[in-house]
C-alpha positions as CSV (number, residue, x, y, z in Angstrom):
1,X,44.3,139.8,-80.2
2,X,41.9,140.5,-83.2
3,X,39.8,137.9,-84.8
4,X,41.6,136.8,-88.1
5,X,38.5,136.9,-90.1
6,X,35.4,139.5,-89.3
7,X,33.5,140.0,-92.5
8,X,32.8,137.0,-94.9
9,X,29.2,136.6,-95.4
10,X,26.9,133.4,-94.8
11,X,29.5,130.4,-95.3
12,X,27.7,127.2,-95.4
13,X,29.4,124.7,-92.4
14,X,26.4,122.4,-92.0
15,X,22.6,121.7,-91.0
16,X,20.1,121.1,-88.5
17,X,20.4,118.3,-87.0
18,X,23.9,117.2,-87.7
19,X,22.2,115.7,-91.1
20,X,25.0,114.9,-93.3
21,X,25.9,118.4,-95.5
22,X,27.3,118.2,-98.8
23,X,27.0,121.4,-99.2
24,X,24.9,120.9,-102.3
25,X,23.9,123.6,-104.4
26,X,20.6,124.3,-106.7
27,X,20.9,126.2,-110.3
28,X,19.3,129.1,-111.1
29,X,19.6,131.9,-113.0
30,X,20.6,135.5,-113.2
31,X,19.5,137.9,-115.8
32,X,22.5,138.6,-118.4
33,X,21.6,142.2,-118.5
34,X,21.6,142.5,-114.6
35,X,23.9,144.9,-113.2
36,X,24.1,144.3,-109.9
37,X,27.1,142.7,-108.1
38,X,26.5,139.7,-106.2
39,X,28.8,138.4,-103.7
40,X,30.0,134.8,-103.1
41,X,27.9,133.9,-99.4
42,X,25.7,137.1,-99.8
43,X,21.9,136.3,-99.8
44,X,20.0,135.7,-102.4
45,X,16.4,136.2,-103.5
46,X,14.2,135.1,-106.2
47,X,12.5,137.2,-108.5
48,X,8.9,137.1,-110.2
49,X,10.9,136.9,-113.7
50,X,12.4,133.4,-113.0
51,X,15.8,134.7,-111.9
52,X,17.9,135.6,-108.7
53,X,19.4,138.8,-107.5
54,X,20.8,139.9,-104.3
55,X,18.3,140.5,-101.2
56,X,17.4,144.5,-100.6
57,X,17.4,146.2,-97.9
58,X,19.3,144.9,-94.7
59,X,16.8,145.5,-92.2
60,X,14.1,143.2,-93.8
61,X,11.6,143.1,-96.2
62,X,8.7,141.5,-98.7
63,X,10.8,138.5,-100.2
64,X,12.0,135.4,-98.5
65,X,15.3,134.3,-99.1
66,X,16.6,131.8,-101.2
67,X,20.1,131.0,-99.9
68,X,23.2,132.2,-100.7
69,X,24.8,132.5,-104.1
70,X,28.2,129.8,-104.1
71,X,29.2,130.8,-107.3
72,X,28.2,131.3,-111.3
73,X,29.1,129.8,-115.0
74,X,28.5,131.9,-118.0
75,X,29.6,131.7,-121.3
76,X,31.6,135.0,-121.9
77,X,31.6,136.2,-125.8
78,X,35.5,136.8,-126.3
79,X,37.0,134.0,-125.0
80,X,34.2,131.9,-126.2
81,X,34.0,129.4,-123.6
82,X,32.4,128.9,-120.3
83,X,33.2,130.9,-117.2
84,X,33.3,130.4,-113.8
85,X,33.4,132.8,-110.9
86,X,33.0,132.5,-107.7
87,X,30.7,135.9,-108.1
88,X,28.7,137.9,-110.5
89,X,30.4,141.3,-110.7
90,X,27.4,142.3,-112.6
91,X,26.4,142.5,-117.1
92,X,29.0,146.2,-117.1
93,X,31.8,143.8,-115.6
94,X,32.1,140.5,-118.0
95,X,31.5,139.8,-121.3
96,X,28.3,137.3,-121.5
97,X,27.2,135.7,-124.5
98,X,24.0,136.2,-124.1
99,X,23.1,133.0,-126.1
100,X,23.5,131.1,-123.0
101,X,21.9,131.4,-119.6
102,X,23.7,133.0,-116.8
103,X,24.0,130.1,-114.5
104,X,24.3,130.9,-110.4
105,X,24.6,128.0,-107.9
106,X,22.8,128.7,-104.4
107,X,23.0,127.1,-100.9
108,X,19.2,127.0,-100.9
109,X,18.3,124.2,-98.0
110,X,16.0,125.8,-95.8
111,X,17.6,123.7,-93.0
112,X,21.2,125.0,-94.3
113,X,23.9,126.3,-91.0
114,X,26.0,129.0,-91.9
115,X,29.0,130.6,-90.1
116,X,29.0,134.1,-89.9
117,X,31.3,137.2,-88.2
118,X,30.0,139.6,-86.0
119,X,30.3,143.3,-87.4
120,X,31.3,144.8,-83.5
121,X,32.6,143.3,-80.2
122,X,30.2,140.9,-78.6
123,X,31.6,141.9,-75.0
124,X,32.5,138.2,-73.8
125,X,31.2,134.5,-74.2
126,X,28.7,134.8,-72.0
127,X,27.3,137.3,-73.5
128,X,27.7,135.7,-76.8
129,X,25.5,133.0,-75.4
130,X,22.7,135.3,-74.6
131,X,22.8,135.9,-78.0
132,X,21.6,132.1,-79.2
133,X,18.0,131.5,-79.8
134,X,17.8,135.8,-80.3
135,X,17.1,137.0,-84.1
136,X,19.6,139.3,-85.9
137,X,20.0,141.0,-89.2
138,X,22.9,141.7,-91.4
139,X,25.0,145.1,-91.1
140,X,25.2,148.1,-93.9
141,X,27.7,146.1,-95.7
142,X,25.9,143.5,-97.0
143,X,25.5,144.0,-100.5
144,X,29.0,144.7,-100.7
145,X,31.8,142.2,-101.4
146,X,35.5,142.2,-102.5
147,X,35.9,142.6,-106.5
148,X,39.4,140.6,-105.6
149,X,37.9,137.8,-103.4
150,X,34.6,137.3,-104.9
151,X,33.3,137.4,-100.9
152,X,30.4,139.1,-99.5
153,X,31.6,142.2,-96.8
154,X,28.5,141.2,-95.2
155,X,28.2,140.6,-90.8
156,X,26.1,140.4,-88.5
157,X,24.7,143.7,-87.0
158,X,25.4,142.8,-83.1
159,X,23.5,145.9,-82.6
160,X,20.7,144.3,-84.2
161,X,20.6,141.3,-81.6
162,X,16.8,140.8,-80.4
163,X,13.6,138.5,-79.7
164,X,12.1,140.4,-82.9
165,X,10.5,137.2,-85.0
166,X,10.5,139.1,-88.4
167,X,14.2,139.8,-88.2
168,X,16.1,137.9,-91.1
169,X,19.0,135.5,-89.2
170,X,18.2,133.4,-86.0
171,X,21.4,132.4,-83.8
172,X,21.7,129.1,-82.9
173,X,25.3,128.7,-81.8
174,X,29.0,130.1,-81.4
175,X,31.7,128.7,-83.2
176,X,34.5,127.6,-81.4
177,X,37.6,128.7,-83.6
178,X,41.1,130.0,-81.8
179,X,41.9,131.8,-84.7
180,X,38.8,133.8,-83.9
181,X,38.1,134.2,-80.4
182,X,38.5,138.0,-78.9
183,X,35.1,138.6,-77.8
184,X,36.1,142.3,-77.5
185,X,36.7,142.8,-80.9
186,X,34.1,141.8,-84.1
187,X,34.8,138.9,-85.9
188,X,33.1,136.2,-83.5
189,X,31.8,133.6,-85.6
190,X,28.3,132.7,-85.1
191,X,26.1,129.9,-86.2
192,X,22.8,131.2,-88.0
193,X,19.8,129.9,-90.3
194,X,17.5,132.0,-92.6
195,X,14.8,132.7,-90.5
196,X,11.9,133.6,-93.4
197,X,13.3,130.8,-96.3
198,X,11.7,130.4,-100.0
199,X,11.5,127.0,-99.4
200,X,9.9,126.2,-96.1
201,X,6.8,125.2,-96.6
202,X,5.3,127.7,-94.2
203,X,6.4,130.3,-96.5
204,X,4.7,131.9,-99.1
205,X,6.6,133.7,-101.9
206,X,5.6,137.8,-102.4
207,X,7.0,138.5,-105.8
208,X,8.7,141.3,-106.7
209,X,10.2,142.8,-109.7
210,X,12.8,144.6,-108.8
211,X,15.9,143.9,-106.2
212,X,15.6,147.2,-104.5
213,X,11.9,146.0,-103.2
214,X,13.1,143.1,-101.7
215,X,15.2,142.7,-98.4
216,X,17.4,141.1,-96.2
């Protein structure tokens, strides 16, 4: 039986600890004239300029990430009223009013759980579990999304799976859901935290000035 869900981004479901999670957000911003698409649950970086765009590359890169974009308010300049979307489809795609900020909300807690779908089969549970505590990174899709569901394409690349430390998502558990439970095909939900966060204070922040330098 395939999984029921196998490509849906970083969804917040908790945090370390079992500390209560209220899946609380942080405003930022997103520059008005940015064209880039950014995906409900896709990963988020911040910029030298103040603002937040999607991470770069998949593999990895220079700029720690910030969390994961929930959804944005902007004030678009026909209807003349504020607008909410569960994504920013980019300045080409909306009409902003560009006399108001571009507001995004983030799951930025460096000790934020997320669910995410593997891209491929994981074989079997037990070999799932050999998985946890192993570093991963996010498959070609992820700054992709779905223009009618706002959601991030993104997975995680099981071909990816390793010890490497500088890799962007560490496994820390396997989601026990019926409705998604054919290790033979993708779609296994996995539990994962940012590995390299903005906010940890171990962190330092590299800036950048463009998304394309920056990666995930």
């Amino acid at each position: 039986m395939a999984n029921q869900e196998t490509a849906f981004g970083l969804r917040p479901v908790g945090l370390v600890g079992g500390g209560a999670n209220s899946t609380g957000t942080t405003e930022y911003e997103i520059a008005s004239d940015n064209t880039n698409a950014i995906y409900q649950f896709g990963i988020c970086v911040p910029l030298a300029a103040g603002v937040i765009d999607y991470a770069g590359a998949t593999s990895g890169g220079t700029t720690q990430a910030l969390g994961v974009l929930t959804g944005v308010m902007y004030h678009d300049s026909v209807k003349k009223k504020p607008t909410w979307l569960n994504y920013w489809p980019g300045s080409g795609s909306v009409s902003v009013d560009t006399n108001f900020p571009v507001k995004a909300y983030v799951a930025d807690n460096p000790n934020q759980l997320f669910q995410v779908a593997t891209d491929a089969t994981i074989t079997s549970r037990a070999t799932a579990l050999t998985a946890v505590f192993a570093n991963a990174t996010l498959g070609t899709s992820a700054r992709t999304g779905s223009t009618d569901t706002g959601r991030s394409n993104s997975a995680l690349s099981v071909s990816s799976i390793a010890t490497t430390a500088t890799l962007p998502l560490r496994i820390v558990g396997i989601v026990d859901d019926d409705a998604n439970s054919d290790f033979t095909a993708a779609g296994i939900p996995l539990l994962v935290r940012l590995n390299a966060h903005f906010n940890a204070t171990t962190r330092r922040f590299d800036s950048q000035t463009t998304a394309d330098s920056t990666g995930i």
